[in-house]
ZAKE-424311 format. One record per residue (C-alpha): x, y, z. Coordinates in Angstrom, 3 decimals. Example, Ala and Ser with C-alpha at 12.3 -4.5 7.8 and 13.67 -1.06 7.14 Angstrom:
2
<rec><px>12.300</px><py>-4.500</py><pz>7.800</pz></rec>
<rec><px>13.670</px><py>-1.060</py><pz>7.140</pz></rec>
END
This chain:
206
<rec><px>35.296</px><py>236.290</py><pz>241.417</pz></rec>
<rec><px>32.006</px><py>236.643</py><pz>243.153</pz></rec>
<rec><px>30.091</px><py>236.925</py><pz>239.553</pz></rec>
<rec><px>32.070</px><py>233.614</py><pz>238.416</pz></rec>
<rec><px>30.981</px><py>231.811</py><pz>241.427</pz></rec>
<rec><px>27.347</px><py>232.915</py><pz>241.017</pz></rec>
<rec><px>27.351</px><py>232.293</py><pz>236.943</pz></rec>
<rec><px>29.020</px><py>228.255</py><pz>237.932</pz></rec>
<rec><px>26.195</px><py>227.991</py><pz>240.878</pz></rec>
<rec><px>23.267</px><py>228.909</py><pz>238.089</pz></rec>
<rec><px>25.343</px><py>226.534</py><pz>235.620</pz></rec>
<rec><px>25.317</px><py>223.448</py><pz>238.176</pz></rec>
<rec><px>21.861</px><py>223.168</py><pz>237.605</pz></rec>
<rec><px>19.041</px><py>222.861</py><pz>240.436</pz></rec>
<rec><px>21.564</px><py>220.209</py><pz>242.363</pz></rec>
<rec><px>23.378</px><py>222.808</py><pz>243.539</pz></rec>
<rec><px>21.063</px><py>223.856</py><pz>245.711</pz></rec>
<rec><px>21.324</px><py>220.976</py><pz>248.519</pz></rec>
<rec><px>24.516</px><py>220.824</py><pz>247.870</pz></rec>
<rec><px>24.402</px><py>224.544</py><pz>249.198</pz></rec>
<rec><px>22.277</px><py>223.441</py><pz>251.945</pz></rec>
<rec><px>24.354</px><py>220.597</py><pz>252.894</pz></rec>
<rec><px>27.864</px><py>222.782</py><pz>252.615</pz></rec>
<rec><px>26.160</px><py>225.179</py><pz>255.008</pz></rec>
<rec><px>25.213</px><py>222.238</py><pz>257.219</pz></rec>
<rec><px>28.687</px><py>220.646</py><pz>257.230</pz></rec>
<rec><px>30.403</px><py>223.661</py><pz>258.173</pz></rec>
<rec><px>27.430</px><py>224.912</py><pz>260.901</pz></rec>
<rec><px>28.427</px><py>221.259</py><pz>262.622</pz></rec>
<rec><px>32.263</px><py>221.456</py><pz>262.173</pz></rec>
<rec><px>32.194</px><py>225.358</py><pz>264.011</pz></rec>
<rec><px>30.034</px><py>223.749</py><pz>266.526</pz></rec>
<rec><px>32.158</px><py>220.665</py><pz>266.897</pz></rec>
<rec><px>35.541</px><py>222.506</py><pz>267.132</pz></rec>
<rec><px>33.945</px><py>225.346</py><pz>269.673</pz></rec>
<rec><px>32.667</px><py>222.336</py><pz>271.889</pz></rec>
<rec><px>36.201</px><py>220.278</py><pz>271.331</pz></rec>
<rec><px>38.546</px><py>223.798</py><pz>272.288</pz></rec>
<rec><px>36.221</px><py>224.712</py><pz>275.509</pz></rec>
<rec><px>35.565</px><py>221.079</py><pz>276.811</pz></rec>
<rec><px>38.973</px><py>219.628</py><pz>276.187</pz></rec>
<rec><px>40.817</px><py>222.241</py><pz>278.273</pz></rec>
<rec><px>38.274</px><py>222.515</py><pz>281.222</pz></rec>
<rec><px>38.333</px><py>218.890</py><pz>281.487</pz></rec>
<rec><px>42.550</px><py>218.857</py><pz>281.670</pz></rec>
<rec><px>42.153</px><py>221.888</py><pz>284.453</pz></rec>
<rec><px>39.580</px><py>219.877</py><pz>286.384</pz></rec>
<rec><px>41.281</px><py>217.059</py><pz>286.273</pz></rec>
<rec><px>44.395</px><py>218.336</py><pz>287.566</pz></rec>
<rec><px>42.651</px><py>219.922</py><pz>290.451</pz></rec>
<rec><px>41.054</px><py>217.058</py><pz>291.244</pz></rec>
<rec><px>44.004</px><py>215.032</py><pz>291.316</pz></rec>
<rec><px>45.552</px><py>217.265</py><pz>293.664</pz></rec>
<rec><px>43.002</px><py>217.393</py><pz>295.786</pz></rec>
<rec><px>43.094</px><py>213.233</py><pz>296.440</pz></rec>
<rec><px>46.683</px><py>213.054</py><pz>297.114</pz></rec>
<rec><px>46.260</px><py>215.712</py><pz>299.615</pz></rec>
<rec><px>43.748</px><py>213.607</py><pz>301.196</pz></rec>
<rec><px>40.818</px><py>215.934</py><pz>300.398</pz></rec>
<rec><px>38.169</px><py>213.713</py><pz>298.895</pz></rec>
<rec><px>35.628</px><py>216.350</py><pz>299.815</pz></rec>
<rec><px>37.366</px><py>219.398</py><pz>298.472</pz></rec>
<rec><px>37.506</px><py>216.966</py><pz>295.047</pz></rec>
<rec><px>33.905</px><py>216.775</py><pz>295.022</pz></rec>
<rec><px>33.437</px><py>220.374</py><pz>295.404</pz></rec>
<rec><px>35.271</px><py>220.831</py><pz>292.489</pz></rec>
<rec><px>32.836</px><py>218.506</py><pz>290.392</pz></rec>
<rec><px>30.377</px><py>219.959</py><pz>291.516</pz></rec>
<rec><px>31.040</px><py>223.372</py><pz>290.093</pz></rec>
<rec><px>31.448</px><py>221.681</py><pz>287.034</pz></rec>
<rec><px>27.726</px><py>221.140</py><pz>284.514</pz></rec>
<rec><px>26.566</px><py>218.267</py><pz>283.752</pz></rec>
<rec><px>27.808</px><py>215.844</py><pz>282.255</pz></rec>
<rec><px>31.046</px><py>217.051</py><pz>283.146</pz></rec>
<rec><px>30.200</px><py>217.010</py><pz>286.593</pz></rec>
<rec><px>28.231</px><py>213.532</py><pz>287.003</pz></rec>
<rec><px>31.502</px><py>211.476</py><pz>285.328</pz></rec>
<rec><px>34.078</px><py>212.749</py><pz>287.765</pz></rec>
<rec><px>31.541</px><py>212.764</py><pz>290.581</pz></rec>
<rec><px>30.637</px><py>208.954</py><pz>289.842</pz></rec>
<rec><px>34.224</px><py>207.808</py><pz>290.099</pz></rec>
<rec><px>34.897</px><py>209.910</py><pz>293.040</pz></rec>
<rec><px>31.694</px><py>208.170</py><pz>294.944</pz></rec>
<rec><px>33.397</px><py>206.541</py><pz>297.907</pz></rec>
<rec><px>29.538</px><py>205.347</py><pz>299.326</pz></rec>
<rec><px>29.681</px><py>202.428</py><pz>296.882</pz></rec>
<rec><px>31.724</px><py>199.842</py><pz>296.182</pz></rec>
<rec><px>34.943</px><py>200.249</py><pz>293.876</pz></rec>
<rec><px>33.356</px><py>197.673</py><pz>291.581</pz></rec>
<rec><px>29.673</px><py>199.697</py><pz>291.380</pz></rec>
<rec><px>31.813</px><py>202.707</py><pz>291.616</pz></rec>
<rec><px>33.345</px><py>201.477</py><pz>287.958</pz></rec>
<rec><px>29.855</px><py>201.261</py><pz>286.506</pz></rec>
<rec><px>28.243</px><py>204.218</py><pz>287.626</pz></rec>
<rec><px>31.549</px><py>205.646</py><pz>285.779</pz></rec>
<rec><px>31.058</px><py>203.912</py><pz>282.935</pz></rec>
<rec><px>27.686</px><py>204.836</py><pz>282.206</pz></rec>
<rec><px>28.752</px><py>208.409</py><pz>282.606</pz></rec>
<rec><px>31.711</px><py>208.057</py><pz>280.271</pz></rec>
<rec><px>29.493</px><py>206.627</py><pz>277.851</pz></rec>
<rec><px>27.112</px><py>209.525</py><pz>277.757</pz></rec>
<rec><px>30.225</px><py>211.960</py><pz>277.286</pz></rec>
<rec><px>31.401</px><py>210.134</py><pz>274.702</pz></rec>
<rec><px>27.777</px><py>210.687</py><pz>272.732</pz></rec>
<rec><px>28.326</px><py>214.618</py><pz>273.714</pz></rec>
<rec><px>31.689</px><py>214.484</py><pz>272.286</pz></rec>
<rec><px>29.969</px><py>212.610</py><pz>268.983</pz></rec>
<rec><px>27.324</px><py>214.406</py><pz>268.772</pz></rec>
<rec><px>26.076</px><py>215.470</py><pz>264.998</pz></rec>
<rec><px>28.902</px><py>213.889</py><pz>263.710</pz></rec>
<rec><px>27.067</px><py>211.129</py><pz>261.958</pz></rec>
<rec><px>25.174</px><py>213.554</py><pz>259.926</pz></rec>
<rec><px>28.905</px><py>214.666</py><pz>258.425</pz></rec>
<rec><px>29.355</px><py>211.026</py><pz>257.571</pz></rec>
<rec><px>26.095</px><py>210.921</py><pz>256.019</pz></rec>
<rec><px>27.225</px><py>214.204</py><pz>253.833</pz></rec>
<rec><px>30.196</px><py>212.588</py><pz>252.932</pz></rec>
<rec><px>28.859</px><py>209.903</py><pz>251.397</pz></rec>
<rec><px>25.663</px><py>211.407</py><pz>249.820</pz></rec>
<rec><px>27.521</px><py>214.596</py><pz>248.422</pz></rec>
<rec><px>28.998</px><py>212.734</py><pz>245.608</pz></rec>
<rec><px>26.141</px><py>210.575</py><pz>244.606</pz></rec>
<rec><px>23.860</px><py>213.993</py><pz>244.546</pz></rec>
<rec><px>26.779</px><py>215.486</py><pz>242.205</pz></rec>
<rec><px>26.020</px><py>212.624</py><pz>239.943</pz></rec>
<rec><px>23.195</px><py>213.108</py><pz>239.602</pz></rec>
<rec><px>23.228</px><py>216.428</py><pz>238.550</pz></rec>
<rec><px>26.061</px><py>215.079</py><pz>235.956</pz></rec>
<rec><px>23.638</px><py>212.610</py><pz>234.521</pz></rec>
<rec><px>20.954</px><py>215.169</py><pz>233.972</pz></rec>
<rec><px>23.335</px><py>217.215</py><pz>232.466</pz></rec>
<rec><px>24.305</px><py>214.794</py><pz>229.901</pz></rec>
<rec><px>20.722</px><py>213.877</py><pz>229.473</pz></rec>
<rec><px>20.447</px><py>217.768</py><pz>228.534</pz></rec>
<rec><px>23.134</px><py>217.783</py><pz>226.473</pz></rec>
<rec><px>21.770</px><py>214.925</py><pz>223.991</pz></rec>
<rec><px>18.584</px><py>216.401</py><pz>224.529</pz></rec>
<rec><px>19.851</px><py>219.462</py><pz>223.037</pz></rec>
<rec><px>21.333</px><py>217.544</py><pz>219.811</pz></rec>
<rec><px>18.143</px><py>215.742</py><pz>219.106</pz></rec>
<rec><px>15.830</px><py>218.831</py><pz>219.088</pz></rec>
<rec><px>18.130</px><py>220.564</py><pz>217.067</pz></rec>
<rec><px>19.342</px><py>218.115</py><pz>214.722</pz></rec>
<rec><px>22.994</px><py>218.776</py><pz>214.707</pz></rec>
<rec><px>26.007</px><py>217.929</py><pz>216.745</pz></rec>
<rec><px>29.076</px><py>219.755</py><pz>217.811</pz></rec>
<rec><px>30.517</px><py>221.098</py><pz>221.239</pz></rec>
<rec><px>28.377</px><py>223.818</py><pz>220.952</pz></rec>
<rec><px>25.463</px><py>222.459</py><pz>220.734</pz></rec>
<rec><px>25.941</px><py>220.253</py><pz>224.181</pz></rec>
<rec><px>28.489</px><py>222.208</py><pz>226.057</pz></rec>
<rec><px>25.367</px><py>223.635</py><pz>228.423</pz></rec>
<rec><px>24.568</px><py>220.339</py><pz>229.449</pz></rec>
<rec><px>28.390</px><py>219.559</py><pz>230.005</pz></rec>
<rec><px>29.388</px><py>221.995</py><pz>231.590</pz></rec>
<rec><px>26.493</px><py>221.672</py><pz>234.217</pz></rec>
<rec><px>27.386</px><py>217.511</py><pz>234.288</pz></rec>
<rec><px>31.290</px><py>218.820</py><pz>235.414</pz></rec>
<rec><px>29.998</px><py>221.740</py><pz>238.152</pz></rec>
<rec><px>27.762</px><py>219.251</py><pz>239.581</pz></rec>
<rec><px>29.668</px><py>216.247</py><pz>239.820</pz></rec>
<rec><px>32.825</px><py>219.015</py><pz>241.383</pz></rec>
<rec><px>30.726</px><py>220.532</py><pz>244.015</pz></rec>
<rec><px>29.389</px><py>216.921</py><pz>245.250</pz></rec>
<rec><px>33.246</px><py>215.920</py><pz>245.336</pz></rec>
<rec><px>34.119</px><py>219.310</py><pz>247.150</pz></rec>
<rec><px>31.458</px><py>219.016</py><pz>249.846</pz></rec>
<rec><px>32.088</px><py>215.213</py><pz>250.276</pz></rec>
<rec><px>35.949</px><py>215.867</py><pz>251.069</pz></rec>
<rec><px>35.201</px><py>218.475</py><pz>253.884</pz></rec>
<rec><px>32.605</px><py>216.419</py><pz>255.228</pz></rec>
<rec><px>34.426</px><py>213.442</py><pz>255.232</pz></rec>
<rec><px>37.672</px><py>215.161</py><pz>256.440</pz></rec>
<rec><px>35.978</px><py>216.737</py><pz>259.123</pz></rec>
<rec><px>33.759</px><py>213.741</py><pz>259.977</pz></rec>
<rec><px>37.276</px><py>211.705</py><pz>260.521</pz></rec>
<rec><px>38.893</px><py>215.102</py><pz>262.616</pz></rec>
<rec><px>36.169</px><py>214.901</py><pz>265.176</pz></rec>
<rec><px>35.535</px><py>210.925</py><pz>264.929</pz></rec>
<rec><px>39.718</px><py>210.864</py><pz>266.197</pz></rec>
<rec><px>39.600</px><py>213.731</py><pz>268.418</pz></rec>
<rec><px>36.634</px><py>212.351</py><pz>270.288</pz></rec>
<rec><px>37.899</px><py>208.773</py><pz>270.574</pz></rec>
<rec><px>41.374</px><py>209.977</py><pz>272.074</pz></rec>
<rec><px>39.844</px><py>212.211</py><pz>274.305</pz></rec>
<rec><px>37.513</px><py>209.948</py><pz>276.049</pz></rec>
<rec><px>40.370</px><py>207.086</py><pz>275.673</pz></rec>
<rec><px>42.494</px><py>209.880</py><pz>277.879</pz></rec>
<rec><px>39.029</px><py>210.410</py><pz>280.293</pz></rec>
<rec><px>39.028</px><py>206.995</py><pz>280.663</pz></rec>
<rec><px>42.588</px><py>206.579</py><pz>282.059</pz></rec>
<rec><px>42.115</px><py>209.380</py><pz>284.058</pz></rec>
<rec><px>38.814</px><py>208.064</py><pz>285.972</pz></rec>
<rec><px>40.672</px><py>204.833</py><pz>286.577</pz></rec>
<rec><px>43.475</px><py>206.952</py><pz>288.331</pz></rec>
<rec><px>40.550</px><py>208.957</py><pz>290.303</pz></rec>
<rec><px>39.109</px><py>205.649</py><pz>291.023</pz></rec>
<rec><px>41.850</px><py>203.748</py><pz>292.601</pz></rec>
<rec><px>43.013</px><py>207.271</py><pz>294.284</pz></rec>
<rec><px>39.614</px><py>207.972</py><pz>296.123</pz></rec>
<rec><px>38.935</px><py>204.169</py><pz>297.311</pz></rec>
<rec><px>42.235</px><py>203.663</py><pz>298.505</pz></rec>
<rec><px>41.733</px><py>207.540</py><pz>300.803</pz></rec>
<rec><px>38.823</px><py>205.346</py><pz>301.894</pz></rec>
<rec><px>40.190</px><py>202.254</py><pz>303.093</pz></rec>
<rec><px>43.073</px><py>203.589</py><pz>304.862</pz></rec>
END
């Protein structure tokens, strides 16, 4: 298997080699992406709760604490909407801001997928257009024609143009994974600073 792998590589032609490079790079982002997405994503829920329980017993401080404990910009997000020194209204911007720059954290890298996903199959074709361009090559220098005489330069057109396809799909299937998972969980953030919001201004005005 490993041999057949290594002979189709050396086939492919020199386009296989950033196509390597960006494979490698697609799933180097995707491990990173889905370690950040299983640690963050839980911790957030947890915090959340706690918090939550905290401002219903009346404990703003004991909610801050909590934040606090928390890194940044974990911390800074929950702390903003839980800032009972401002105004409800500036209160909802500070928040905002610090939703946005979670969001980026939660997105970050990801448009280099994108970018693989769409390069991927262009590089793939052109690998299968110098293949052909071999394989004619091939029948003009030596004057004859058959599927012998060009099946080098085919076969390298059809590896090529296959691994560009292969590394576009996981790019592009990953790219759309993380795009979703990012967008609901900061959709779900966003509900949940509202609730903190409205929860730690009304402990203040009563």
């Amino acid at each position: 298997m490993g041999s057949n792998l290594t002979t189709m590589f050396v086939t492919g032609g020199w386009v296989m080699w950033p196509l390597l490079l960006l494979s490698i790079l697609t799933w180097a982002i995707a491990l990173e992406r889905t370690f950040v997405f299983l640690t963050l994503r839980p911790k957030m829920r947890k915090l959340t709760q706690s918090i939550i329980q905290s401002l219903q017993a009346g404990d703003v401080a004991a909610a801050r604490q909590l934040c606090l404990a928390q890194t940044p910009p974990l911390s800074e997000v929950f702390l903003s909407a839980l800032d009972t020194q401002k105004s409800k209204e500036l209160a909802e911007r500070s928040t905002d801001r610090n939703r946005a720059r979670l969001q980026a954290m939660f997105k970050k890298n990801l448009w280099i997928l994108g970018t693989i996903g769409s390069a991927s199959p262009f590089i793939g074709l052109l690998g299968t257009v110098v293949g052909i361009v071999r394989a004619f090559n091939d029948m003009s220098e030596k004057g004859a024609g058959g599927f012998s005489v060009v099946a080098g330069g085919i076969s390298e057109a059809l590896i090529a143009t296959a691994a560009g396809l292969i590394v576009a799909i996981i790019a592009v299937m990953a790219y759309n994974i993380f795009v979703n998972s990012a967008n609901t969980t900061v959709l779900q953030l966003k509900l949940t600073l509202d609730e903190l919001l409205d929860l730690s201004h009304e402990k203040r005005t009563v």
